[in-house]
N, C-alpha and C positions, 0 to 999 in steps of 0.2 A: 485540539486548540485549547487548553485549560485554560493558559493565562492570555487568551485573547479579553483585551479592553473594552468596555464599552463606547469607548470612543471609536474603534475599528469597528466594534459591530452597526453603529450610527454614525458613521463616518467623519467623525471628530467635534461631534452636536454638542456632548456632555463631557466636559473636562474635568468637571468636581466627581461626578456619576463614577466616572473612567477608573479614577483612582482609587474607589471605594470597594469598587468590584472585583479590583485587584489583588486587594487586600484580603479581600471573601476569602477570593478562589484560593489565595495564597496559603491563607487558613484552614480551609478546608483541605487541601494539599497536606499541609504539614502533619492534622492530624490524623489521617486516614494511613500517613507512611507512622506515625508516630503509635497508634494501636493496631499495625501490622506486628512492628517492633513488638509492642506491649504480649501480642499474641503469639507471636513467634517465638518468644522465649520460654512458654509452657509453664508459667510459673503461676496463674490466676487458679482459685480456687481449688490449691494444692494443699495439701495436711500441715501443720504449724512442723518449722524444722529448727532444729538447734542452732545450726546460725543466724541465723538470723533473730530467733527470740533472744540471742546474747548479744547481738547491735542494739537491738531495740533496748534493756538491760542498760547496755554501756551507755546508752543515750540520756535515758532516764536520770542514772546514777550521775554521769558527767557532769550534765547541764542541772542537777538538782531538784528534776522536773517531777510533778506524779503520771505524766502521759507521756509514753514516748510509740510512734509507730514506724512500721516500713508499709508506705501505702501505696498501692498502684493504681492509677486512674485508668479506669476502664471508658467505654462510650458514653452509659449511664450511671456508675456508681465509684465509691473509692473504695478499694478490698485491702484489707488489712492482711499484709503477709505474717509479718507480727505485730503485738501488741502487747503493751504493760501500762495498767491503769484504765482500760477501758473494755470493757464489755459485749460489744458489741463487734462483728467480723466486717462490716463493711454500712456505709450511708449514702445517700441521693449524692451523684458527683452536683446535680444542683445548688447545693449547700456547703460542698467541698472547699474548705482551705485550702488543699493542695492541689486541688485544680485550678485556683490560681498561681499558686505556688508554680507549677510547673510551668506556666506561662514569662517564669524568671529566669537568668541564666546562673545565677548563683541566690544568696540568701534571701528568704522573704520571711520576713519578723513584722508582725504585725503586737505590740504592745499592751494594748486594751482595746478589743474585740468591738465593745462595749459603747466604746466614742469614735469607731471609725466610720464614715460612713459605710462602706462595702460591706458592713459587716454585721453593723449594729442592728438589723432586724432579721439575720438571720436565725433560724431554731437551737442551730447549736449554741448559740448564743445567749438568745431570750428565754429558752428554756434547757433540761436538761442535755446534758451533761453542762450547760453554764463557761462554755470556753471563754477564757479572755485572753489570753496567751498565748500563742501561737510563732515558731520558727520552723521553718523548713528547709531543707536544699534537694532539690532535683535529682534523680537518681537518671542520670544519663550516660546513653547507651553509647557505645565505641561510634556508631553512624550519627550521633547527637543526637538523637529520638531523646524527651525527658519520659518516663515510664510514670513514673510516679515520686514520692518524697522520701527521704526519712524525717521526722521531726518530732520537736517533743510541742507539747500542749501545757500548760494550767488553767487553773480556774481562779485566776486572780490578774490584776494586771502587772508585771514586771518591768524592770527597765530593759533599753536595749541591750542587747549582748555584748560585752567589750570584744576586741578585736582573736584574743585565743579563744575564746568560746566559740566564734563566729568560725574561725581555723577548727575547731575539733568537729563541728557539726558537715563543716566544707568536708573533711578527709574520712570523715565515718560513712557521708553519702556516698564518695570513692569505694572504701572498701565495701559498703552493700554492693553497686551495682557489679563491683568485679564478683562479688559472690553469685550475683543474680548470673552473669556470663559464664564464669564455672559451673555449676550446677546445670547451664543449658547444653555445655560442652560434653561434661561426663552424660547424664542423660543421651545425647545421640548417639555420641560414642558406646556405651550400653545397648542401645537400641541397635545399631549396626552388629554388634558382634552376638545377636542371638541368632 
């Protein structure tokens, strides 16, 4: 019974209760199939690969950004499949942009870090690396699981993205996730024929 109500469970006592609970399980649902997904495609905590550091690359370069990654949100943390302009391989999904990010079905651009609330005391923010800039899109799976993002970063606030830029970062997250799909394809197929 996941999505039993709490109004069935107390036989229709709590009406506001009911719908909140709903919403939980609902959540909780979504993201337990969502890093089944994430896991099932074998790609977490794999060696950096050419494709993908040349999305991240084309990202960077496109949008004119100094940070651009392919991130996938794990239970606790966001892992960087690749990266350009940053340092470090993965951070607290606590703190994670793209973990909100993934909770969008298409762009999340967040302009100045700095003045939004959601955001404005977070570390990435208040201290190093200093993000103020932040775009992303969802890297979603053929069953609509979001996995993780691609997006680029700076460290300044920008304006929002006009409408083709917002088009090239939409169609760059396409061709990642179809890469993340290939590479899970050949891999079993590999794997079958030894």
């Amino acid at each position: 019974m996941p999505f039993q109500t709490l109004d069935a469970l107390q036989g229709g006592a709590n009406r506001t209760g009911s719908s909140t609970l709903l919403v939980e399980t609902r959540e909780a649902h979504d993201e337990a199939r969502r890093l089944t997904a994430l896991h099932r495609a074998e790609i977490l905590d794999t060696p950096p690969e050419p494709e993908f550091d040349r999305l991240a690359h084309f990202a960077a370069t496109l949008l004119q950004a100094p940070t651009a990654l392919v991130s996938l949100v794990d239970e606790h943390r966001q892992w960087f499949k690749a990266r350009v302009g940053m340092d470090v391989c993965e951070t607290p999904r606590a703190v994670s942009f793209c973990s909100v990010a993934i909770r969008q079905s298409g762009l999340f651009e967040i302009t100045d870090a700095a003045a939004d609330p959601r955001f404005r005391s977070n570390p990435l923010v208040t201290d190093k690396p200093g993000i103020r800039y932040y775009a992303g899109v969802p890297l979603t799976a053929s069953g609509g699981e979001r996995l993780g993002t691609i997006c680029v970063i700076d460290y300044a606030p920008r304006p929002a993205m006009d409408a083709r830029h917002r088009s090239m970062l939409t169609m760059l997250a396409a061709v990642t996730m179809r890469e993340i799909e290939l590479r899970h394809i050949v891999q079993a197929a590999s794997a079958r024929s030894r």
